[in-house]
DSSP file (Angstrom, degrees, kcal/mol; ACC not computed):
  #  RESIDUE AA STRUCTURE BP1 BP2  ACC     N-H-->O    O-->H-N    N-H-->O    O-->H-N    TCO  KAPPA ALPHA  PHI   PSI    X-CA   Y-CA   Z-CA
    1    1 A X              0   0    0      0, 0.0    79,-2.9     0, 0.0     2,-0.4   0.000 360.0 360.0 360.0 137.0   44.9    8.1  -26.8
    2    2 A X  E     -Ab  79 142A   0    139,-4.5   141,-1.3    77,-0.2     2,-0.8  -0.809 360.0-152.0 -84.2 138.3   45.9    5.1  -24.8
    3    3 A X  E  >  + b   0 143A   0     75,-2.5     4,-1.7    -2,-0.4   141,-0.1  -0.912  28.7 165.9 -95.3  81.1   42.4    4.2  -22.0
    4    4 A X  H >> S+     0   0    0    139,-1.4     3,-0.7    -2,-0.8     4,-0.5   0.981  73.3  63.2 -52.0 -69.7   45.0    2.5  -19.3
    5    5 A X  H >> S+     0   0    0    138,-1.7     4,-2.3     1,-0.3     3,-1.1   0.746 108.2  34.5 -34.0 -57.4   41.9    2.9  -17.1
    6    6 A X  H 3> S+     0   0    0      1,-0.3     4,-3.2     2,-0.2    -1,-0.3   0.951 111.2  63.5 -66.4 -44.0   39.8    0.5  -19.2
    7    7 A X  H <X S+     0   0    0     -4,-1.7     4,-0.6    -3,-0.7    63,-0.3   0.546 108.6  40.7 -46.8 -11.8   42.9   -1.6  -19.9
    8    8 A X  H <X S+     0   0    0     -3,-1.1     4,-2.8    -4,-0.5    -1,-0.2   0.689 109.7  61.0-109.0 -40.3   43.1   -2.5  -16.1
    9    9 A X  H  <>S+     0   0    0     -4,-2.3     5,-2.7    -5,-0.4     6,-0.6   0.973 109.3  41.5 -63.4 -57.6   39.3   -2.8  -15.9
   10   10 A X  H ><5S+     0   0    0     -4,-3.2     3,-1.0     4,-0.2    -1,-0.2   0.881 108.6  62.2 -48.1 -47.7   39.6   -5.6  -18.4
   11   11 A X  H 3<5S+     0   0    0     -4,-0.6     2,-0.3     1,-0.3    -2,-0.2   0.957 110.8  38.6 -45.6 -75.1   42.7   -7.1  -16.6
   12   12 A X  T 3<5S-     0   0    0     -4,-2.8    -1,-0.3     1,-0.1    -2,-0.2  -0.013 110.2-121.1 -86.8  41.2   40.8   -7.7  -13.6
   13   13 A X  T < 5S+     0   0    0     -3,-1.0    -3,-0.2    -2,-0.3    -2,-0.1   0.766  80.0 122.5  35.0  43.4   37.7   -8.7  -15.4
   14   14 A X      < +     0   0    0     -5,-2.7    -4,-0.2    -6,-0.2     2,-0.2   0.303  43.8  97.9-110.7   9.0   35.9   -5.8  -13.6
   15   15 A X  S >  S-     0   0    0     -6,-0.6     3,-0.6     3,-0.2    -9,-0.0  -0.772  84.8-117.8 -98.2 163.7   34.4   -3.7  -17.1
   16   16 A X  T 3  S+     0   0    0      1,-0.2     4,-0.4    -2,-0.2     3,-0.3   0.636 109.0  74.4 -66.3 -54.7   31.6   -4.1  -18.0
   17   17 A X  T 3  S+     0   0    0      1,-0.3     2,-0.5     2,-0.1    -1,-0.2   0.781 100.4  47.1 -53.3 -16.0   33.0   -5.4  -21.4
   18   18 A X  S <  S+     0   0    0     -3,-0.6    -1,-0.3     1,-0.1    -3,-0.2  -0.719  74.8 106.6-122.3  89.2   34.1   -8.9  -19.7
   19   19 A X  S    S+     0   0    0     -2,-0.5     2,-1.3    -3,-0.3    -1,-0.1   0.549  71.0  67.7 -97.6 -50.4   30.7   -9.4  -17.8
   20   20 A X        +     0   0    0     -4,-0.4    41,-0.2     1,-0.1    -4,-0.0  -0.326  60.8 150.1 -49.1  63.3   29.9  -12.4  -20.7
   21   21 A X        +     0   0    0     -2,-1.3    -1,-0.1    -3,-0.1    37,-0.0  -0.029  18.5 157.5-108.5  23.6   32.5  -14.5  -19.4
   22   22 A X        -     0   0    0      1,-0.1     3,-0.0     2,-0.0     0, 0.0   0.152  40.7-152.7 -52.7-173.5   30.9  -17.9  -20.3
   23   23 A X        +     0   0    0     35,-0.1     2,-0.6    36,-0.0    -1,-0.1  -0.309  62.4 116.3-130.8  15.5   32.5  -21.4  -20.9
   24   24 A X    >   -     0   0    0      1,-0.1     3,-0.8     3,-0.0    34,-0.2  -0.827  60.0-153.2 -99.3 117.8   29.8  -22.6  -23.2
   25   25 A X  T 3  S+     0   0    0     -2,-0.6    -1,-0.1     1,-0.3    -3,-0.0   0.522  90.9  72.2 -93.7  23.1   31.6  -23.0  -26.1
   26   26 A X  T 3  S+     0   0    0      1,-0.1     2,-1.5    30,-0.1    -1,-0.3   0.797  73.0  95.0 -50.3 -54.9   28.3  -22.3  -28.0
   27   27 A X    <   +     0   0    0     -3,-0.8    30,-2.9    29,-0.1     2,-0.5  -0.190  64.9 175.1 -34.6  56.8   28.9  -18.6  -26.8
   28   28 A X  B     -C   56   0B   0     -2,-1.5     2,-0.3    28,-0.3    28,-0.3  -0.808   8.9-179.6-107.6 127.0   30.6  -17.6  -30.2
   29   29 A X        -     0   0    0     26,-2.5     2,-0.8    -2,-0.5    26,-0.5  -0.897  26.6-141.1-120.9 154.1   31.6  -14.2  -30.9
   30   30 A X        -     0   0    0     -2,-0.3     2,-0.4    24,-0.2    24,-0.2  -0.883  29.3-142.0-101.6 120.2   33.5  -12.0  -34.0
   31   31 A X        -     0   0    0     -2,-0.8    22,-0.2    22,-0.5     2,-0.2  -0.756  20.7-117.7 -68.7 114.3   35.9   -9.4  -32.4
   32   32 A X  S    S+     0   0    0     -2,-0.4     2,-0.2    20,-0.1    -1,-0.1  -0.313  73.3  89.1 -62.0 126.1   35.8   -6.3  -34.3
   33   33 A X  S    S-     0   0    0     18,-0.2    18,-2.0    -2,-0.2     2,-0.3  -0.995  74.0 -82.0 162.1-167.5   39.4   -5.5  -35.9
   34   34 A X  B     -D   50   0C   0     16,-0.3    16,-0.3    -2,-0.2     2,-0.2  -0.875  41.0-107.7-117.9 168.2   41.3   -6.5  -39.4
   35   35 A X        +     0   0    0     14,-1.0    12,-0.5    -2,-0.3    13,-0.4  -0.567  54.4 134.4 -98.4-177.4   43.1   -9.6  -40.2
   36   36 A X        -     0   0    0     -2,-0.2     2,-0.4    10,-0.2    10,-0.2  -0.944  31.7-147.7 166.5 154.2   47.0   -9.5  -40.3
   37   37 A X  B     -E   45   0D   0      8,-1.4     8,-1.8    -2,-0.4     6,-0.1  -0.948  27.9 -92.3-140.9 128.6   49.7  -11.2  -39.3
   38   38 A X        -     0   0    0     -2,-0.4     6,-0.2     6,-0.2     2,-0.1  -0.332  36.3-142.3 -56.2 148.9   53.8  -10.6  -38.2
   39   39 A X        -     0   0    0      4,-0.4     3,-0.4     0, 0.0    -1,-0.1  -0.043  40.7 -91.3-117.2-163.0   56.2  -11.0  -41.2
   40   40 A X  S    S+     0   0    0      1,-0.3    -2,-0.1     2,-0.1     0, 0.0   0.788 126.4  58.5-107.7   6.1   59.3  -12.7  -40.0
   41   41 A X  S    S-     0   0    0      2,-0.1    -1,-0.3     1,-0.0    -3,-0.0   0.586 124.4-102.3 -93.0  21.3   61.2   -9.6  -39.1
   42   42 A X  S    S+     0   0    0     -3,-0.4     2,-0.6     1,-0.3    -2,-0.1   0.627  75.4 141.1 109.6   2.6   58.5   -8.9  -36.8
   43   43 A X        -     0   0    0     -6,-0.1     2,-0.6     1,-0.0    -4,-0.4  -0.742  62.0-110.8 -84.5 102.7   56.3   -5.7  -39.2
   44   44 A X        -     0   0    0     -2,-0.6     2,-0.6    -6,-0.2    -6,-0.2  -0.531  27.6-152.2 -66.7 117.6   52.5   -6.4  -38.8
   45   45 A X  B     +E   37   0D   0     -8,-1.8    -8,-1.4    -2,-0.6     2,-0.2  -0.705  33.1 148.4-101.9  96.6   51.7   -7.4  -41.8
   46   46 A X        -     0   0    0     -2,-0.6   -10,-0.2   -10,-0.2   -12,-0.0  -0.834  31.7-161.7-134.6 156.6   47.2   -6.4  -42.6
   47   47 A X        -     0   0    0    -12,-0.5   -11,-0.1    -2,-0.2    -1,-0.1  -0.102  61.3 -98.5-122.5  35.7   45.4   -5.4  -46.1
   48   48 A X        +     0   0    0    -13,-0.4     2,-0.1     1,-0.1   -12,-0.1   0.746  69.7 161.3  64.5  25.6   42.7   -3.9  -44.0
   49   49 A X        -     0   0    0    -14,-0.3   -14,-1.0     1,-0.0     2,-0.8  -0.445  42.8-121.5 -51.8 125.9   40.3   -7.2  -44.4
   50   50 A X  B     -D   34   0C   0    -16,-0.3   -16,-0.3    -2,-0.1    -1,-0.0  -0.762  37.1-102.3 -75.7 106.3   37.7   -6.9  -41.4
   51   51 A X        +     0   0    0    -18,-2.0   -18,-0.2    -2,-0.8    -1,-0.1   0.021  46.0 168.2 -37.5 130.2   37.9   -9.6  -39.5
   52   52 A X        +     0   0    0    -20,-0.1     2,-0.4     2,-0.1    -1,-0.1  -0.176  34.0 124.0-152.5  51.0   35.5  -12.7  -39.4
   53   53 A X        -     0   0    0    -22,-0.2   -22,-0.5   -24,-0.1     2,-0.2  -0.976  52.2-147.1-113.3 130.9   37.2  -15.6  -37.3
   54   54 A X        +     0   0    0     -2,-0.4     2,-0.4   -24,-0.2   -24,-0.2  -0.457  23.7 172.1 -85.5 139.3   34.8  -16.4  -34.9
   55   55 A X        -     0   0    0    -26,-0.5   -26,-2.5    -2,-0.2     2,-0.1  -0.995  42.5 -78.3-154.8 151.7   35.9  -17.5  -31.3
   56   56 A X  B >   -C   28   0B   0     -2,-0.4     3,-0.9   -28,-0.3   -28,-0.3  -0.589  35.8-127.9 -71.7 158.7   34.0  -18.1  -28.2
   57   57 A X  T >> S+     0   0    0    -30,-2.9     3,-3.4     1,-0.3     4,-1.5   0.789  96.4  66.1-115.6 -17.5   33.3  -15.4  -26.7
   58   58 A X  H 3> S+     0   0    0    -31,-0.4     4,-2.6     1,-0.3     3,-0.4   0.920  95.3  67.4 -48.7 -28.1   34.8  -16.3  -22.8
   59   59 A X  H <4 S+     0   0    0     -3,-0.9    -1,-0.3     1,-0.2    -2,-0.2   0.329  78.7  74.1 -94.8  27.3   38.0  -16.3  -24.4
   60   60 A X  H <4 S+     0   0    0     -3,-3.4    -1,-0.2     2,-0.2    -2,-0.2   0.713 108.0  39.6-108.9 -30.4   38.1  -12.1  -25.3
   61   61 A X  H >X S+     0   0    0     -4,-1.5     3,-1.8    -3,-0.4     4,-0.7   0.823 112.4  56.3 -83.1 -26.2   38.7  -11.5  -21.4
   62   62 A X  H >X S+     0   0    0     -4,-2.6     4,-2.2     1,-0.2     3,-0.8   0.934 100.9  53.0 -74.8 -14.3   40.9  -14.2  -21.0
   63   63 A X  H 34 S+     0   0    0      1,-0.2     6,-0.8     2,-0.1    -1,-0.2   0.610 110.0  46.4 -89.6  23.0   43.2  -13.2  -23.5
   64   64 A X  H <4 S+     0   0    0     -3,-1.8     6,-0.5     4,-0.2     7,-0.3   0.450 120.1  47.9-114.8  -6.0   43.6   -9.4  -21.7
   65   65 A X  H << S+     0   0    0     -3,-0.8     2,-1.4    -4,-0.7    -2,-0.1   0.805  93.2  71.8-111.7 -47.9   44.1  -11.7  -18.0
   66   66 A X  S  < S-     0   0    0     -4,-2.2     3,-0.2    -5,-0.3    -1,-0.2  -0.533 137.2 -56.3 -86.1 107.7   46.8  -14.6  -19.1
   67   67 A X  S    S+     0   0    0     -2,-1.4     6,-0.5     1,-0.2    -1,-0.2   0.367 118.0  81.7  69.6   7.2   49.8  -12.0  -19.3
   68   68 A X    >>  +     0   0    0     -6,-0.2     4,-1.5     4,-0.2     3,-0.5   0.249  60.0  50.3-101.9-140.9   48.3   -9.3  -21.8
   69   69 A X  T 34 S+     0   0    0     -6,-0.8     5,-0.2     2,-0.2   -61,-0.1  -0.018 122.3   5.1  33.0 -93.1   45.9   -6.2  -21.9
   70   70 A X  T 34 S+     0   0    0     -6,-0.5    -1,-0.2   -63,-0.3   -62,-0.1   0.932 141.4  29.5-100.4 -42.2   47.0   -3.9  -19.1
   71   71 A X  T <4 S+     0   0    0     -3,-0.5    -2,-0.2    -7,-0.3    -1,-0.2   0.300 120.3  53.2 -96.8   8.7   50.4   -5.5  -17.6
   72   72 A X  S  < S-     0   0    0     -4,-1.5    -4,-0.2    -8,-0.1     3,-0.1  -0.306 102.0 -89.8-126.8-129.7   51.5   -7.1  -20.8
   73   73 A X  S >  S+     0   0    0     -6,-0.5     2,-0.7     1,-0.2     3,-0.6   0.337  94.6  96.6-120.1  43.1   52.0   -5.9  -24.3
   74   74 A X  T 3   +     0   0    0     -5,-0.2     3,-0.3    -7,-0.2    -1,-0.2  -0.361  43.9 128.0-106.2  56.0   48.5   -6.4  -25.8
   75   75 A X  T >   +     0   0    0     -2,-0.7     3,-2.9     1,-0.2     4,-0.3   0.528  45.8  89.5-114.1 -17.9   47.5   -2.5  -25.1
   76   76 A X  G X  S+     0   0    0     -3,-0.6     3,-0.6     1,-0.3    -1,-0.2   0.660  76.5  61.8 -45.2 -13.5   46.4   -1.9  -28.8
   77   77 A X  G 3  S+     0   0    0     -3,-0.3    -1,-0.3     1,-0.3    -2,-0.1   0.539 104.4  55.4-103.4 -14.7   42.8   -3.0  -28.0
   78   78 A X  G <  S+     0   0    0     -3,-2.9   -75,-2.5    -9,-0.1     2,-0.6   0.327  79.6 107.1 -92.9   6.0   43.1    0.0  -25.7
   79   79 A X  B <   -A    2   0A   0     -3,-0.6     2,-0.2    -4,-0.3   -77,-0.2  -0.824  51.9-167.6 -93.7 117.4   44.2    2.9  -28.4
   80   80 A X        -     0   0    0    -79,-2.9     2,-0.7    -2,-0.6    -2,-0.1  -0.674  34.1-122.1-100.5 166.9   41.5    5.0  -28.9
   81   81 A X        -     0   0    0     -2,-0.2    43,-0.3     1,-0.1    42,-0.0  -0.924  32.0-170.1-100.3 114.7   40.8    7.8  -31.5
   82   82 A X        +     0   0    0     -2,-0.7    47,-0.1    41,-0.1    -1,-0.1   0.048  27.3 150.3-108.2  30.6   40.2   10.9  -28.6
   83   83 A X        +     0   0    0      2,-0.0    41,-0.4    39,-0.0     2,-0.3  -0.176  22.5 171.2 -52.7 157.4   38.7   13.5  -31.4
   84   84 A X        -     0   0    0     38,-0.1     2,-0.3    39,-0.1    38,-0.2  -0.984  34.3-151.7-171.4 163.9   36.2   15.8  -29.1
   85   85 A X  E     -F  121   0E   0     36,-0.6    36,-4.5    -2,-0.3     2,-0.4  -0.924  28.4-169.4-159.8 106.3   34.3   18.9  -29.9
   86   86 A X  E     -F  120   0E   0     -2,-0.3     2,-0.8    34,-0.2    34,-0.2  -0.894  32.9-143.7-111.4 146.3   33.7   21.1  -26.2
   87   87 A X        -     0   0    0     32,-9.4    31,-1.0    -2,-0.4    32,-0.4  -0.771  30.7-172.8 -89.3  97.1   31.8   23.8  -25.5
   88   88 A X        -     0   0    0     -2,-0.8    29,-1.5     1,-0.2     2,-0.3   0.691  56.6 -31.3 -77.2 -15.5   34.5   25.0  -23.2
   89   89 A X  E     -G  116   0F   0     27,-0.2     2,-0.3    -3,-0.1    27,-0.2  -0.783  55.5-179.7 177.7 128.2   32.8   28.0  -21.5
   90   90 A X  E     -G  115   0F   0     25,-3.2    25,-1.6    -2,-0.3     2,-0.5  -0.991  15.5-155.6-148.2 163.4   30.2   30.5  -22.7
   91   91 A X  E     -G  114   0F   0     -2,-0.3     2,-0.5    23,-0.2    23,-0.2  -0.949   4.5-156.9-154.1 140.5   29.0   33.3  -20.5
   92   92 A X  E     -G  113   0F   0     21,-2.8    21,-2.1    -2,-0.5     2,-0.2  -0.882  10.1-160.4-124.8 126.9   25.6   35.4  -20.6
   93   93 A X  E     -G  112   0F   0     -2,-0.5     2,-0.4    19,-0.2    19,-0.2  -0.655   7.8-157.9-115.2 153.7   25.1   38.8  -19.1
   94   94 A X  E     -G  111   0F   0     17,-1.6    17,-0.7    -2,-0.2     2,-0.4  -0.971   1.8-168.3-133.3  99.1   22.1   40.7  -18.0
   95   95 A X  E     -G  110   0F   0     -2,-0.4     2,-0.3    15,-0.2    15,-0.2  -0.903  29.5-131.7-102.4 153.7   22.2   44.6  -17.8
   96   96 A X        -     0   0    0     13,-4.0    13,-0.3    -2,-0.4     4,-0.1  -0.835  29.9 -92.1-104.4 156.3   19.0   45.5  -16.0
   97   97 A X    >>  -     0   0    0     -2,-0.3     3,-2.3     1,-0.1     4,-1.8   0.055  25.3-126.1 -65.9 132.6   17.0   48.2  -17.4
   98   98 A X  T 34 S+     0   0    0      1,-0.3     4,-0.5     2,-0.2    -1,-0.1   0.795 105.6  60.5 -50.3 -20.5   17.7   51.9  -16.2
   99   99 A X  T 34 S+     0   0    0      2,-0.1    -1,-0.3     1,-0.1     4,-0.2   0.490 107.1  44.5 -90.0  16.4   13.6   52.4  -15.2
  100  100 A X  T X4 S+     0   0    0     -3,-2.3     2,-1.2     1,-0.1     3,-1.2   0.499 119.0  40.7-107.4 -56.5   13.7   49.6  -12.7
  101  101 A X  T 3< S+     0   0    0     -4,-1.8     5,-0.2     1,-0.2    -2,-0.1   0.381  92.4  94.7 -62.2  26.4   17.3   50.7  -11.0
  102  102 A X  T 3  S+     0   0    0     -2,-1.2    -1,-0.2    -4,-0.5    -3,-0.1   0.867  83.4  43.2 -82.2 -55.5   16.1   54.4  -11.3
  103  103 A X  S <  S+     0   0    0     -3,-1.2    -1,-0.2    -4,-0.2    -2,-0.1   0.622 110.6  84.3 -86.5 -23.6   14.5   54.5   -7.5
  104  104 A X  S    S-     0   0    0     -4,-0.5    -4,-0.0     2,-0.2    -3,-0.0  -0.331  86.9-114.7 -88.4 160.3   17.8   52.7   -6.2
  105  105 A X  S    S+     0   0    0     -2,-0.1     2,-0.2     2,-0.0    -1,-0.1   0.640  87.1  89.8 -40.7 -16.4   21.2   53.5   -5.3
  106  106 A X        -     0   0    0     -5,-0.2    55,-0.2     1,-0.2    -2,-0.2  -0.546  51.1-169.8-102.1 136.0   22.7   51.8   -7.9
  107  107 A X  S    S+     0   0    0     53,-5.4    -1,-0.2    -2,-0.2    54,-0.2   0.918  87.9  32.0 -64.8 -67.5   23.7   53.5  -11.7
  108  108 A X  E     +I  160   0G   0     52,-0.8    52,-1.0     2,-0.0     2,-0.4  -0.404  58.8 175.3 -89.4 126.3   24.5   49.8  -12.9
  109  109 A X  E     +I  159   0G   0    -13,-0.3   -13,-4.0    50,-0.1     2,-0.2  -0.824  11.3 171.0-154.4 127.2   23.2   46.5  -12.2
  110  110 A X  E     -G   95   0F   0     48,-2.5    48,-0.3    -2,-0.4     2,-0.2  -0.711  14.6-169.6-138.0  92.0   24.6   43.6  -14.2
  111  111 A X  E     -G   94   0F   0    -17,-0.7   -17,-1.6    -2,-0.2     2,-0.3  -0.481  14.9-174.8 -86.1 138.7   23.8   40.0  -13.4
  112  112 A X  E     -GH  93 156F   0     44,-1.9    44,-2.9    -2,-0.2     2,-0.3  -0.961  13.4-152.2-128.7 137.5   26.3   37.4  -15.7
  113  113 A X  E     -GH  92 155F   0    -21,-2.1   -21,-2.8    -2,-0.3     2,-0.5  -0.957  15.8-171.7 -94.2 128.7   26.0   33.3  -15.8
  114  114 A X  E     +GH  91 154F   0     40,-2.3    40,-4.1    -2,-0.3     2,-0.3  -0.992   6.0 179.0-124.0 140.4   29.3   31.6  -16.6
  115  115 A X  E     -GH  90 153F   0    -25,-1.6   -25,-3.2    -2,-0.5     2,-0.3  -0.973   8.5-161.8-130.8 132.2   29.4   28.2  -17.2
  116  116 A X  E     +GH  89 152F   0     36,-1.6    36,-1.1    -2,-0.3   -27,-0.2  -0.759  69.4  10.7-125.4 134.7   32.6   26.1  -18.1
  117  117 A X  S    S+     0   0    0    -29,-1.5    -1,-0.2    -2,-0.3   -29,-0.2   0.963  72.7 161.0  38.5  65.1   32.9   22.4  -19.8
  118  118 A X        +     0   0    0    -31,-1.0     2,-0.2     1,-0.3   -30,-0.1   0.543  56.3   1.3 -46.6 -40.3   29.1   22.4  -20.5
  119  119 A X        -     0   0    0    -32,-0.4   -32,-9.4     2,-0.0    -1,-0.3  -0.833  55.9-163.9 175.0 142.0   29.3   19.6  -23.2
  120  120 A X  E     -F   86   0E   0     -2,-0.2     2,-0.5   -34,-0.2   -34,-0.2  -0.905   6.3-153.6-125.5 167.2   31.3   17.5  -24.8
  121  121 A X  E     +F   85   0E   0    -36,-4.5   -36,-0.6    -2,-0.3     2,-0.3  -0.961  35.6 127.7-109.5 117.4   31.2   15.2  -28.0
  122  122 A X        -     0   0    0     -2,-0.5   -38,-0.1   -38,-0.2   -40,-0.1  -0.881  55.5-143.0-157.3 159.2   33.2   12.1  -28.5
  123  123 A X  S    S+     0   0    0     -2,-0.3    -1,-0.1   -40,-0.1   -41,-0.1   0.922  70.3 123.5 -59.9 -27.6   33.7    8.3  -29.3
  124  124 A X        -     0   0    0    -41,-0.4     5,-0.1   -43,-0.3   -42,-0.1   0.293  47.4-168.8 -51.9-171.8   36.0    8.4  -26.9
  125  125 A X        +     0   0    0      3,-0.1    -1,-0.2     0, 0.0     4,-0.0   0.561  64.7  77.6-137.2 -26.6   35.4    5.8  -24.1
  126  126 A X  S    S-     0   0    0      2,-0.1     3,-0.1     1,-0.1  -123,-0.0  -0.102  98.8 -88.3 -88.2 178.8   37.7    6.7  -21.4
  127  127 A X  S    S-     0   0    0     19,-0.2     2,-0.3     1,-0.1    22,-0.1   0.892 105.2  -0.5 -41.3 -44.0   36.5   10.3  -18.9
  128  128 A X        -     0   0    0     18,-0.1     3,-0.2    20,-0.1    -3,-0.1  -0.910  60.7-150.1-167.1 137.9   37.9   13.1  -20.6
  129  129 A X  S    S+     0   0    0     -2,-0.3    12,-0.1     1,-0.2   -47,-0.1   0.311  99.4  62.1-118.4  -6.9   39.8   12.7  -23.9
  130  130 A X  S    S+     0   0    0     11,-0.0    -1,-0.2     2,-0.0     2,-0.1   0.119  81.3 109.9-101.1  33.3   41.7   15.8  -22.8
  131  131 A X        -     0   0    0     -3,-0.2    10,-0.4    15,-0.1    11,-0.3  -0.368  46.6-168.0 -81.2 170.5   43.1   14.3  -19.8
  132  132 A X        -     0   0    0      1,-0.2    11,-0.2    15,-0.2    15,-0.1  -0.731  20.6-154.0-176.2 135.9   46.7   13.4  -19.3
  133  133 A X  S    S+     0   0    0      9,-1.0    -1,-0.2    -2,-0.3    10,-0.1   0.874  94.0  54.6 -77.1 -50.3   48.4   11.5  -16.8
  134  134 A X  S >  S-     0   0    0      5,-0.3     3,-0.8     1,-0.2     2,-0.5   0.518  91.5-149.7 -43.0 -21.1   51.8   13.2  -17.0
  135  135 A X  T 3  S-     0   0    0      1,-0.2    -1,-0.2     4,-0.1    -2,-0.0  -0.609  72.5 -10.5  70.8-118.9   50.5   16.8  -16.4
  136  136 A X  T 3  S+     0   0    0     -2,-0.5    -1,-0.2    -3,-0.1     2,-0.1   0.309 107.3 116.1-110.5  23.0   52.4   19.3  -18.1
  137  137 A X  S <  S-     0   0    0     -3,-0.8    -2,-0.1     2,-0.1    -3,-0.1  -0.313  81.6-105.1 -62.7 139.9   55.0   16.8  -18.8
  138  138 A X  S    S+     0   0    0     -2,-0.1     2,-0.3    -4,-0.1    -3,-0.1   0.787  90.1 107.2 -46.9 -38.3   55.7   16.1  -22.8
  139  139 A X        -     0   0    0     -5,-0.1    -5,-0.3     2,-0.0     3,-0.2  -0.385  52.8-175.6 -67.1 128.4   54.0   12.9  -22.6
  140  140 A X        +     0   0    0     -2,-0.3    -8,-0.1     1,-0.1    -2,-0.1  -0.569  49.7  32.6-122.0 158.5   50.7   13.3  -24.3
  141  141 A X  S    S+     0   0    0    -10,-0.4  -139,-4.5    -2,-0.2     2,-0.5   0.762  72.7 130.5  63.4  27.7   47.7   10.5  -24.6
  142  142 A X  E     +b    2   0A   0    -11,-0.3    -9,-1.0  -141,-0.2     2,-0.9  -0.865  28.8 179.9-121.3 104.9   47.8    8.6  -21.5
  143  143 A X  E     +b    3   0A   0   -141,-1.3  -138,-1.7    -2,-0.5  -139,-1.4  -0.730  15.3 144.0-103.8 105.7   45.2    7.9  -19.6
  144  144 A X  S    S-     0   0    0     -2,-0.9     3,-0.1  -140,-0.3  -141,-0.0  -0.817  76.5 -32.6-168.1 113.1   44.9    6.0  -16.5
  145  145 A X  S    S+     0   0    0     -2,-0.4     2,-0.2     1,-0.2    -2,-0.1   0.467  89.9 141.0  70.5  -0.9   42.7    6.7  -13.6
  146  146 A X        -     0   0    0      1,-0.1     2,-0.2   -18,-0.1   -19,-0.2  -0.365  49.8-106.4-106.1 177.0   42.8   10.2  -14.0
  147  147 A X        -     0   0    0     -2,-0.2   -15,-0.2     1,-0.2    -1,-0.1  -0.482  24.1-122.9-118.3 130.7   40.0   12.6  -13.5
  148  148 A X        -     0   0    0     -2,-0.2     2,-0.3     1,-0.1    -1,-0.2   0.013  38.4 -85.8 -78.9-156.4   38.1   14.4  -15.9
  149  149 A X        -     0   0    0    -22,-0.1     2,-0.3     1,-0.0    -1,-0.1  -0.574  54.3-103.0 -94.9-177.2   37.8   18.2  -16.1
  150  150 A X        -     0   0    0     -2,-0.3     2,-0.5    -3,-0.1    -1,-0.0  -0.678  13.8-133.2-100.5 163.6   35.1   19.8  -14.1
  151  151 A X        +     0   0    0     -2,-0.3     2,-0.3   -33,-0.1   -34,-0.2  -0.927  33.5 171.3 -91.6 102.0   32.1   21.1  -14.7
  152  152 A X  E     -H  116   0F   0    -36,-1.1   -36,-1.6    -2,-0.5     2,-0.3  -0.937  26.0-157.7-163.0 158.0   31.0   24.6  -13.1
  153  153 A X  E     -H  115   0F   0     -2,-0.3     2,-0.3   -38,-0.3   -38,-0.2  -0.727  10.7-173.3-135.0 113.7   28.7   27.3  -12.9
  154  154 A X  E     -H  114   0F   0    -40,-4.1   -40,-2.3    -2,-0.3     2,-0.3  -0.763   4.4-173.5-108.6 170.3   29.2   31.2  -11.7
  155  155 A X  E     -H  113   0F   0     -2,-0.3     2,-0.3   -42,-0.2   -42,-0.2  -0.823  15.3-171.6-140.6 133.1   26.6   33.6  -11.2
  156  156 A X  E     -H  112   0F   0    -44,-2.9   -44,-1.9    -2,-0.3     2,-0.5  -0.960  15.7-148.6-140.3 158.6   28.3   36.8  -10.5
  157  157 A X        -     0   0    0     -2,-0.3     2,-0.5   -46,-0.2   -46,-0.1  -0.979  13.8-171.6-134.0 116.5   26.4   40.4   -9.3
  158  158 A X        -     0   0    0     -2,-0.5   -48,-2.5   -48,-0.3     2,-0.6  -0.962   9.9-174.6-126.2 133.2   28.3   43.6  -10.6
  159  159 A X  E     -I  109   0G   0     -2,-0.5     2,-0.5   -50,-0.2   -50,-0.1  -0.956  15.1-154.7-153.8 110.1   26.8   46.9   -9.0
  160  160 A X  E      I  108   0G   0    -52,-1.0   -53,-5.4    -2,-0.6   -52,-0.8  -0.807 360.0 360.0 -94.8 112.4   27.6   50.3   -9.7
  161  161 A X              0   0    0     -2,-0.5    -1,-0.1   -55,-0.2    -2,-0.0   0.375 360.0 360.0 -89.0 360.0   27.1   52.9   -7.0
């Protein structure tokens, strides 16, 4: 899933990931990735090697600011893996026992809690890894700005005369 949202964040050096924005060129950090290189028709060329060239570290926002990350074409650092595991909705009923609703009007009395998008699991980084900016449009895996799902809670009273 592409995180546009974080790509923008980076872009205007407002995440959290470019607070460390030093000029000390002591400040050296290894950027998590593989190494690789373009072949010369243009096929990124990697043998899955973890990367261990060291850079300072000011220069990991600037290279999403000078013409990359969100408005240019450097959006790979934004592709996420959006795997998830929800509990999307589970819902728990109560019938109450015939000797207490005996004296009342009521045959039936049956109190239910429903609750919907209770928990989720994922790496994912962005809101909601089931969002999508397009709606119900084909385009799948875009994220940017958009809202997760909600969270909510019924209690409902069903009463049988």
């Amino acid at each position: 899933m592409w995180d546009g949202t974080r790509g923008a964040l980076y872009y205007f050096g407002t995440s959290a990931g470019t607070a460390d924005r030093t000029s000390d060129l002591d400040s050296i950090h290894t950027f998590s990735g593989v190494k690789g290189h373009f072949d010369s028709t243009g096929v990124l060329v990697t043998n899955g090697q973890n990367n261990d060239i060291k850079v300072p570290y000011g220069q990991g926002w600037l290279a999403f600011n000078n013409g990359n990350g969100f408005y240019g074409s450097n959006t790979e650092d934004f592709i996420e893996d959006a795997g998830w595991i929800r509990l999307r909705e589970i819902s728990l009923s109560y019938q109450l026992p015939k000797s207490i609703i005996e004296s009342t009007p009521f045959s039936d009395v049956i109190v239910t809690f429903t609750g919907r998008n209770l928990w989720l699991s994922t790496d994912y980084k962005g809101v909601d890894p089931e969002t999508n900016l397009m709606g119900s449009y084909n385009a799948q895996g875009l994220d940017y700005f958009n809202m997760p799902g909600t969270r909510t809670y019924n209690i409902s009273l069903n009463v049988k005369f």
